[in-house]
ZAMARGU-4260 file (C-alpha; in steps of 0.2 Angstrom, whole numbers, plus 5000, padded with zeros to 4 digits):
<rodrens>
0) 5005/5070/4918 | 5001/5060/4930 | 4984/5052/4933 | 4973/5058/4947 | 4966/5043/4957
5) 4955/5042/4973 | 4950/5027/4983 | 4933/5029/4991 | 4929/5016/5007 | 4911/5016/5010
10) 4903/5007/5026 | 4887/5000/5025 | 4876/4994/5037 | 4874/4976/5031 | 4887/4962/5035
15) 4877/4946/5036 | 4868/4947/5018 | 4880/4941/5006 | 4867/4943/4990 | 4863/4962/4996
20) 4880/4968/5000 | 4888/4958/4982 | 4873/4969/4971 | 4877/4986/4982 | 4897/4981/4981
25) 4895/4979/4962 | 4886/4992/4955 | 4902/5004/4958 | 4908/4993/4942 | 4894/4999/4931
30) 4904/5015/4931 | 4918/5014/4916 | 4937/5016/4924 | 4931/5009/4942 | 4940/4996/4948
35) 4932/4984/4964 | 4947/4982/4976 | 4940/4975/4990 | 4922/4968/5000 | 4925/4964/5018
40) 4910/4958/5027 | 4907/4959/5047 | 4894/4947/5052 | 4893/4952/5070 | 4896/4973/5066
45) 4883/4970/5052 | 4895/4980/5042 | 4902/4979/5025 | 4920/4988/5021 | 4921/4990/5005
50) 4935/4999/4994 | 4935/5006/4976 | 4947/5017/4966 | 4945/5028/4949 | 4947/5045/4943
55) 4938/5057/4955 | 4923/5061/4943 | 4920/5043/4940 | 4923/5040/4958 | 4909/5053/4962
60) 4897/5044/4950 | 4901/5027/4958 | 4898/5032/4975 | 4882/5040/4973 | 4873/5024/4963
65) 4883/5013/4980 | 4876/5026/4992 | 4857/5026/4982 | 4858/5005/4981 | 4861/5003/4999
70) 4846/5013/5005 | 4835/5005/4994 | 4841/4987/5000 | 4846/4991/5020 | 4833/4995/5030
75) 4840/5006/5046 | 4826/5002/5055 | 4828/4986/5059 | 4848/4988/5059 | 4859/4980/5074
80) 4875/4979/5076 | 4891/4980/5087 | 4898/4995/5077 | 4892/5013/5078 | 4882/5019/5065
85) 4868/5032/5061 | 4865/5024/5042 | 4862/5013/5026 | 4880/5019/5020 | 4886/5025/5035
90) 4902/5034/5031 | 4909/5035/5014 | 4926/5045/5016 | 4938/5048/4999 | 4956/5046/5000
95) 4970/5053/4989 | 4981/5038/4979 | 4991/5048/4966 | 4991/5064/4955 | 4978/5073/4967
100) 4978/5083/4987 | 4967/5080/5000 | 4961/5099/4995 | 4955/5095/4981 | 4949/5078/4985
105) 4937/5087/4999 | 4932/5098/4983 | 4923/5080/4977 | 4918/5074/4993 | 4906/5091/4992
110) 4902/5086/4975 | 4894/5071/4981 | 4888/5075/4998 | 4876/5090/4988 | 4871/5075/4975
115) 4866/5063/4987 | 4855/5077/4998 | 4847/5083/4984 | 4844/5068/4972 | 4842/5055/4987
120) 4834/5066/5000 | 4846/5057/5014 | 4854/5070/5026 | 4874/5070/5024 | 4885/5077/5036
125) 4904/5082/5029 | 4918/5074/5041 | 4938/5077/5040 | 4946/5087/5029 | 4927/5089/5020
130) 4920/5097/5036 | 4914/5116/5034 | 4913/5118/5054 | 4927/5112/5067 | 4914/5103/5076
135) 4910/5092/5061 | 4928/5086/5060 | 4930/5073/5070 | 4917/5060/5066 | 4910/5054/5083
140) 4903/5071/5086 | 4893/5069/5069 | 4888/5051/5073 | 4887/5054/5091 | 4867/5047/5095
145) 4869/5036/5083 | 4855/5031/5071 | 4842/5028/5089 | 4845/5047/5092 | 4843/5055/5076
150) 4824/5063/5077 | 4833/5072/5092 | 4849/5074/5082 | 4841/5082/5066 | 4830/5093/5076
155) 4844/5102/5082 | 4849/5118/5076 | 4866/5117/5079 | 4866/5099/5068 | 4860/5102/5054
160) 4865/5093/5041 | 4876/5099/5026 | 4865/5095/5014 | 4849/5085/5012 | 4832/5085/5023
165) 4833/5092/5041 | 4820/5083/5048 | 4817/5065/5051 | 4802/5056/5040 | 4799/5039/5037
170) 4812/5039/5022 | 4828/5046/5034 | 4820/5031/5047 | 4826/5017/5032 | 4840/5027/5024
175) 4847/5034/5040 | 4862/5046/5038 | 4876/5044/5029 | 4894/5056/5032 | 4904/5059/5019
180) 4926/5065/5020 | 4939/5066/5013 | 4955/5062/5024 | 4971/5054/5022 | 4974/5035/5019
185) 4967/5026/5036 | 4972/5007/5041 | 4956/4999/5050 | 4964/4987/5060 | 4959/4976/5077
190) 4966/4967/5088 | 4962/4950/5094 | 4965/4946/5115 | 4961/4931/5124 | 4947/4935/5135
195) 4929/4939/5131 | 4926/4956/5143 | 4923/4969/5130 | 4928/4980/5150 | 4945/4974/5149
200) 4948/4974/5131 | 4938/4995/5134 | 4952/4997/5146 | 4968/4993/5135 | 4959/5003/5123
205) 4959/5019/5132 | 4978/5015/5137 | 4982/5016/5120 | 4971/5028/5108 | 4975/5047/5110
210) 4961/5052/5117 | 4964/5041/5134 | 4949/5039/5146 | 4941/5051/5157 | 4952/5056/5174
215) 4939/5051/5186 | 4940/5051/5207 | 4940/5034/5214 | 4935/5021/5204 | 4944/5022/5185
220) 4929/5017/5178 | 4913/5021/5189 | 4921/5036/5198 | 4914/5054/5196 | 4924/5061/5182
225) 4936/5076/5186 | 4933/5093/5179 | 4945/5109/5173 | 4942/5126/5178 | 4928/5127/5165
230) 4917/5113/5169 | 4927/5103/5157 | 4929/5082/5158 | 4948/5080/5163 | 4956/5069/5151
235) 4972/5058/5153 | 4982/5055/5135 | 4982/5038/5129 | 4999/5033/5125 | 4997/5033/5106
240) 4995/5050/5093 | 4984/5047/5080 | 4975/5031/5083 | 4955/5030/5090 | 4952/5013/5098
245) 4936/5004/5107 | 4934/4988/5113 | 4921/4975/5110 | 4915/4955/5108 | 4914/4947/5093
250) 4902/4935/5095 | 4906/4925/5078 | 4925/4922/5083 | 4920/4920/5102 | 4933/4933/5108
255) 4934/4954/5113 | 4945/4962/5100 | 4951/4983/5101 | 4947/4990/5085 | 4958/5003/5081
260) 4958/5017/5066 | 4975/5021/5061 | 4973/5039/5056 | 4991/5044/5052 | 5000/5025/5050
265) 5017/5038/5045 | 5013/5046/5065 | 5008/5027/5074 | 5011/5012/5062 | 5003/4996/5063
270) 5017/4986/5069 | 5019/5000/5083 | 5001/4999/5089 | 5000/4982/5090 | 5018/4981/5101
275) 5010/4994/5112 | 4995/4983/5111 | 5003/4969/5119 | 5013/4977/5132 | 4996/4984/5139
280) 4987/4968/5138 | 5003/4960/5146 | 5001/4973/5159 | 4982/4968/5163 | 4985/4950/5162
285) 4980/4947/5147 | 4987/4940/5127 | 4988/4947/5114 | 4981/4931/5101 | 4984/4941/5084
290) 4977/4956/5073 | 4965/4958/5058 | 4965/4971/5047 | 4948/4977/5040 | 4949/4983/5021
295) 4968/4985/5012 | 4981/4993/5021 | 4995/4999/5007 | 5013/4992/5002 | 5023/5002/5012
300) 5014/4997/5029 | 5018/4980/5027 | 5037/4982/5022 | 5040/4995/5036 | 5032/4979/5048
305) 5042/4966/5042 | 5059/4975/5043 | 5052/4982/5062 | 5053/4963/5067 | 5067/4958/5057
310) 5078/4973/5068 | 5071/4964/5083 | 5077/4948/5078 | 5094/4954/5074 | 5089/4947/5055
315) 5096/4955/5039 | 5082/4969/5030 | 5089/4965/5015 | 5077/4952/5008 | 5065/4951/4997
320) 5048/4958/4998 | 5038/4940/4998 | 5049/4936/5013 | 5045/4954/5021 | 5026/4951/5021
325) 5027/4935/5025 | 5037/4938/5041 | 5025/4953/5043 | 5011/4943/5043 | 5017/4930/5056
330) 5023/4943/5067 | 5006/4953/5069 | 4997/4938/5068 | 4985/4942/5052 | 4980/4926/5050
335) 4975/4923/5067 | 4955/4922/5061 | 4954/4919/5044 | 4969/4917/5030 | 4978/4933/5024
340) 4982/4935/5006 | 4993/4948/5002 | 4987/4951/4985 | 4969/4953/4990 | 4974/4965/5005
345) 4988/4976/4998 | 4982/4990/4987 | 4997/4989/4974 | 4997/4971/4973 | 4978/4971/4970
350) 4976/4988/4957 | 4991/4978/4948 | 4979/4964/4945 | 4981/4956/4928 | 4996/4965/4921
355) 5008/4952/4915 | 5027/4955/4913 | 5041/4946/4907 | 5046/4946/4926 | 5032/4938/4932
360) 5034/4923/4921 | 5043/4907/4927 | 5062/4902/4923 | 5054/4889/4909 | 5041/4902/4901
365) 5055/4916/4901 | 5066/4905/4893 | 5050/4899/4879 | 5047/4918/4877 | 5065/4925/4872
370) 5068/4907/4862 | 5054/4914/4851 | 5047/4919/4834 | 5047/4939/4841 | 5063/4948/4840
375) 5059/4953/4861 | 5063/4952/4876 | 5081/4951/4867 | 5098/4953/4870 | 5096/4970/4880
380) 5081/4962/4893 | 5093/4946/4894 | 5108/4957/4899 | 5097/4964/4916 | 5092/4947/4918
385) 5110/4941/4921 | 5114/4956/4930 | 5098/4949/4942 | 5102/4934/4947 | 5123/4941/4948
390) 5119/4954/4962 | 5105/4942/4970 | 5121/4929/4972 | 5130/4945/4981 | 5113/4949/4992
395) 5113/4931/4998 | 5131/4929/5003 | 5127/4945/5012 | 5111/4937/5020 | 5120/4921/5027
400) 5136/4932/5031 | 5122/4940/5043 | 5115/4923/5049 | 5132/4913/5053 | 5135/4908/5072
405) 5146/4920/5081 | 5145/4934/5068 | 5129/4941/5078 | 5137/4957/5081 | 5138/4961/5064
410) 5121/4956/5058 | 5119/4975/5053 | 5133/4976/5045 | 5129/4962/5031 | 5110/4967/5032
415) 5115/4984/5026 | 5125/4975/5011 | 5109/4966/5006 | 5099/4978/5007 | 5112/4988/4995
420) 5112/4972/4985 | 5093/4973/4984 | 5090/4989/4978 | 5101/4986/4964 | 5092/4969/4962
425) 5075/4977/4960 | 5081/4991/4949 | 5089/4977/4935 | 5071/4967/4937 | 5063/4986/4931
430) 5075/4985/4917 | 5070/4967/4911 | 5054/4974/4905 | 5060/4990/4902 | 5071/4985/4885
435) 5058/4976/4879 | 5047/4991/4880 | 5059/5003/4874 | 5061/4991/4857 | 5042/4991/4856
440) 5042/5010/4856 | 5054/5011/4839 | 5042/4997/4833 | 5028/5009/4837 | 5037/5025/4829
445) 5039/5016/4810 | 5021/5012/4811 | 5015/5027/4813 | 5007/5036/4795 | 5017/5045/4783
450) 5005/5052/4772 | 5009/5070/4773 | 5025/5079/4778 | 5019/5084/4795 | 5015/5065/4798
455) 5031/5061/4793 | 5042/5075/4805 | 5030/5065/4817 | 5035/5049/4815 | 5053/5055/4812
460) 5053/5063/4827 | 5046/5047/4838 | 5059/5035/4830 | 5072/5047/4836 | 5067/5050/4854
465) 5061/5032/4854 | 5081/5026/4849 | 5090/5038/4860 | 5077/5030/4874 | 5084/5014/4868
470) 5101/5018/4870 | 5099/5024/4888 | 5090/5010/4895 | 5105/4999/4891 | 5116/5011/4899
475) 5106/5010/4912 | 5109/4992/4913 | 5127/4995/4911 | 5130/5007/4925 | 5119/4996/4936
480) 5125/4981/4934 | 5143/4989/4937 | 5137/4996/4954 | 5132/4981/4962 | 5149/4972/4958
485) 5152/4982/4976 | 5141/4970/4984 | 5150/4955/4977 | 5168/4963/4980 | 5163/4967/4998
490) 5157/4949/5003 | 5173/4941/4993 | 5183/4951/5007 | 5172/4952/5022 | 5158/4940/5019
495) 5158/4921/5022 | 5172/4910/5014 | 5165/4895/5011 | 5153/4908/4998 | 5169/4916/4990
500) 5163/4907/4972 | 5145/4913/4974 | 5151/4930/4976 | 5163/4928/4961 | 5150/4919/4951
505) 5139/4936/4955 | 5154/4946/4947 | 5156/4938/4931 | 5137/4940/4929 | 5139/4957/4932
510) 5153/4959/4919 | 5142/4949/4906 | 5128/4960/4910 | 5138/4977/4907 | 5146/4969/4890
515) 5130/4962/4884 | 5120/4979/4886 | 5137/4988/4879 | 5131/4979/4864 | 5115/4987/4864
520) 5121/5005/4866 | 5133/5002/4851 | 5121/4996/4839 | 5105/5009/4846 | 5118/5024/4846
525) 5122/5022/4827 | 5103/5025/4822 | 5102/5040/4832 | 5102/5058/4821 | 5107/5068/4833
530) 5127/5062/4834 | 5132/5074/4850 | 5116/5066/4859 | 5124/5050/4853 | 5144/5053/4858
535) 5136/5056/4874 | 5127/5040/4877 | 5142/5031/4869 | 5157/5039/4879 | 5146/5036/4896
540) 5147/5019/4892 | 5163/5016/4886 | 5167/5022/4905 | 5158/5013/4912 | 5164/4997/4904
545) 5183/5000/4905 | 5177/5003/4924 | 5169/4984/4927 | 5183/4975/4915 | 5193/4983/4929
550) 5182/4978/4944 | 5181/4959/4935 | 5201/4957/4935 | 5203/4963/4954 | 5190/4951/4959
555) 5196/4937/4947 | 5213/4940/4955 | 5207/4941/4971 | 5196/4925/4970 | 5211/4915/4963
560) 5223/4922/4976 | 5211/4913/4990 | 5205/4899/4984
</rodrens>
């Protein structure tokens, strides 16, 4: 089953102390199973982003001693700032990652808002999917007032808070309010223009965000606004759905930025706001200088970016992920203000942290490793290997097939090839680890006890599974490795010439990979009991390698017939 995980993203109002907001950041870590993501300070919003991820219980727990640390060391009283906020931990919204719904994620934002009224007498309001009245949904109306209007705020029938005190005493003056949600993965992202009127920057704001600006007679800005038949402001769209925007100066980079909150990155993406972002800035006379991202923003946001601007540079998507991010980067500017680092800003690369795999280690280490005492990474993890780097020869003659002067028409053509070429690419890395995990498996299975007859149908019973698992993950290999000979077939016939011997260099790995992990299926398929389970496994592969030998003689003959 798979585990449930939720990321919470408390604000606090402190982004200047380093000493206060590292002993608030850090005490989520006192909780066991809570892993620290990401701090990310704002010296002139006074505001602290910081991100944290565990089981929801443990996420609950980790919260509440955040949210009770920060009203003992932030004092809202003496609070300023260029970002809105009504409290110590201003909002502290919980995001589903895996194994769990936003349903039952807003189950636990209840779960904490209740603690934190009760146990630290600071008024909580519920936002998002956690909100019990529609008008509690959207979070400007709770914070609306801010912290300088929350004596009227709280005195106010139709504001009470969810839980907590209703009136405001000297404790809710330091502690302020805090609102807690649950909503769906949000990008906090700004972008940086090259000017200094927050006005201006106001005004591309509005043209962008889905709730426009106000339609106003006269005057777009100072002009009496226009109202419907019910006494209702008249609003004009903004262009984009799901995205809420202001403009403002950052005093310590010296420039107006529009800080945007992505609400739905699968409705307005990053990349897309920040095109749009330019085109209106252009429109104003203004530039676009680069983008910042506030928090981490996850995998897939990145990717979808860099192949956005590889399309409009007519370049191959078929490359690997580093070079994705990296074109990513440069294209939206992250590193405009400060240095990106893709591991400290991408969730998967940072909940991955320490895990070290045999793919992750260099060519000399790798080679160190399978050279010795341990029996693995063997012959069967060796196999994938050489399937690797045999379909990555095919990818790359795809990629400069793409790139060559006067094939610019059939860049999409080739990029498609490569981005075949790297699926299957990724798919035999997966399986470098993977043998070697499927051995340790068996390994695991003989050392489990015998010392009674159930213990023994237990520990026959995990050798068993563990070697028909064995047998399949060399198959696997097999059947992949044979797949991707297309690649290399294709770019012998279509793709540049002058690469005809890289391609045919990326066959004969493929062959050596589906004859080495043929090897593997043999001699696992002879352990296994169950011998139909077994003929199975063995007549699939038997197919499959007739099938390559095949592929190998067309593309030898082929190959000798051009050169």
């Amino acid at each position: 089953m798979q585990k449930q995980l939720i990321e919470c993203v408390p604000n606090i109002s402190e982004g200047r102390d380093l000493v206060k907001i590292n002993e608030i950041a850090k005490i989520v870590e006192t909780i066991d199973g809570i892993k620290l993501l990401d701090v990310d300070p704002g010296a002139a919003t006074n505001r602290t982003v910081i991100t944290f991820v565990g089981e929801p219980d443990q996420v609950v727990d980790a919260a509440f001693l955040l949210i009770q640390k920060a009203a003992q060391l932030i004092d809202m009283s003496k609070h300023t700032g260029e970002h809105p906020r009504f409290g110590a931990t201003d909002v502290c919204p919980m995001v589903p990652i895996s194994g769990i719904t936003l349903e039952e994620t807003a189950t636990y934002a209840h779960k904490l808002g209740e603690r934190v009224g009760k146990q630290l007498n600071i008024p909580v309001y519920l936002y998002e999917n956690a909100a019990q009245e529609d008008k509690r949904v959207n979070l400007a109306n709770c914070r609306a007032g801010e912290y300088e209007g929350l004596p009227k705020k709280l005195s106010d029938p139709e504001w009470k808070p969810d839980f907590g005190p209703a009136e405001y005493s000297d404790n809710v003056a330091t502690t302020g309010v805090t609102a807690i949600s649950a909503r769906d993965f949000l990008v906090a992202y700004n972008v940086n223009l090259n000017t200094t009127s927050t006005r201006r920057a106001n005004a591309i704001a509005f043209d962008i965000r889905e709730a426009g600006r106000f339609k106003r007679e006269g005057n777009a800005i100072t002009g009496k606004k226009i109202l419907d038949a019910n006494g209702e402001a008249i609003r004009v769209p903004g262009k984009l759905k799901a995205v809420k925007g202001i403009g403002w100066y950052i005093d310590e980079y010296g420039i107006a930025q529009i800080s945007y909150n992505l609400t739905n990155i699968s409705i307005t993406s990053m990349h897309v706001a920040f095109d749009e972002t330019c085109k209106a800035a252009d429109s104003r006379g203004l530039r676009v200088t680069g983008s910042e991202l506030i928090g981490l923003i996850p995998l897939k946001a990145m990717l979808d970016a860099g192949d956005y601007f590889l399309k409009k540079q007519n370049r191959s998507l078929g490359i690997s992920e580093a070079e994705k991010i990296k074109i990513a980067v440069k294209s939206l500017g992250l590193d405009d203000l400060k240095p990106f680092n893709p591991n400290e800003k991408i969730i998967e690369y940072v909940l991955k942290g320490e895990t070290k795999q045999l793919i992750d280690l260099t060519l000399s280490d790798f080679a160190e490793e399978t050279a010795g005492e341990s029996m693995a990474p063997g012959g069967g993890s060796i196999s994938a290997y050489v399937g690797t780097l045999g379909v990555s020869l095919g990818t790359m003659v795809a990629n400069l097939s793409g790139h060559k002067a006067g094939w610019d028409d059939r860049w999409e053509e080739f990029s498609n090839w490569a981005v075949k070429g790297q699926v299957y690419k990724n798919k035999l890395l997966a399986l470098v680890d993977e043998d070697t995990n499927a051995f340790n498996k068996i390994i695991d299975g003989f050392r489990m006890p015998k010392s009674s007859d159930q213990e023994k149908e237990d520990r026959a019973n995990a050798i068993e599974a563990a070697t028909i698992y064995a047998t399949e993950v060399p198959l696997m290999v097999m059947e992949t490795a044979c797949d991707s000979i297309e690649v290399m077939m294709a770019m012998a016939k279509i793709g540049l010439q002058n690469s005809l011997s890289d391609a045919g260099v990326g066959a004969l790995c493929a062959r050596t990979a589906v004859y080495g992990a043929y090897f593997n299926v043999r001699i696992n398929a002879k352990d296994i009991k169950d011998r139909t389970a077994a003929d199975a496994l063995l007549g699939r592969a038997k197919t499959t390698f007739d099938k390559t030998i095949a592929l190998e003689n067309e593309m030898i003959d082929y190959i000798n017939e051009k050169i």
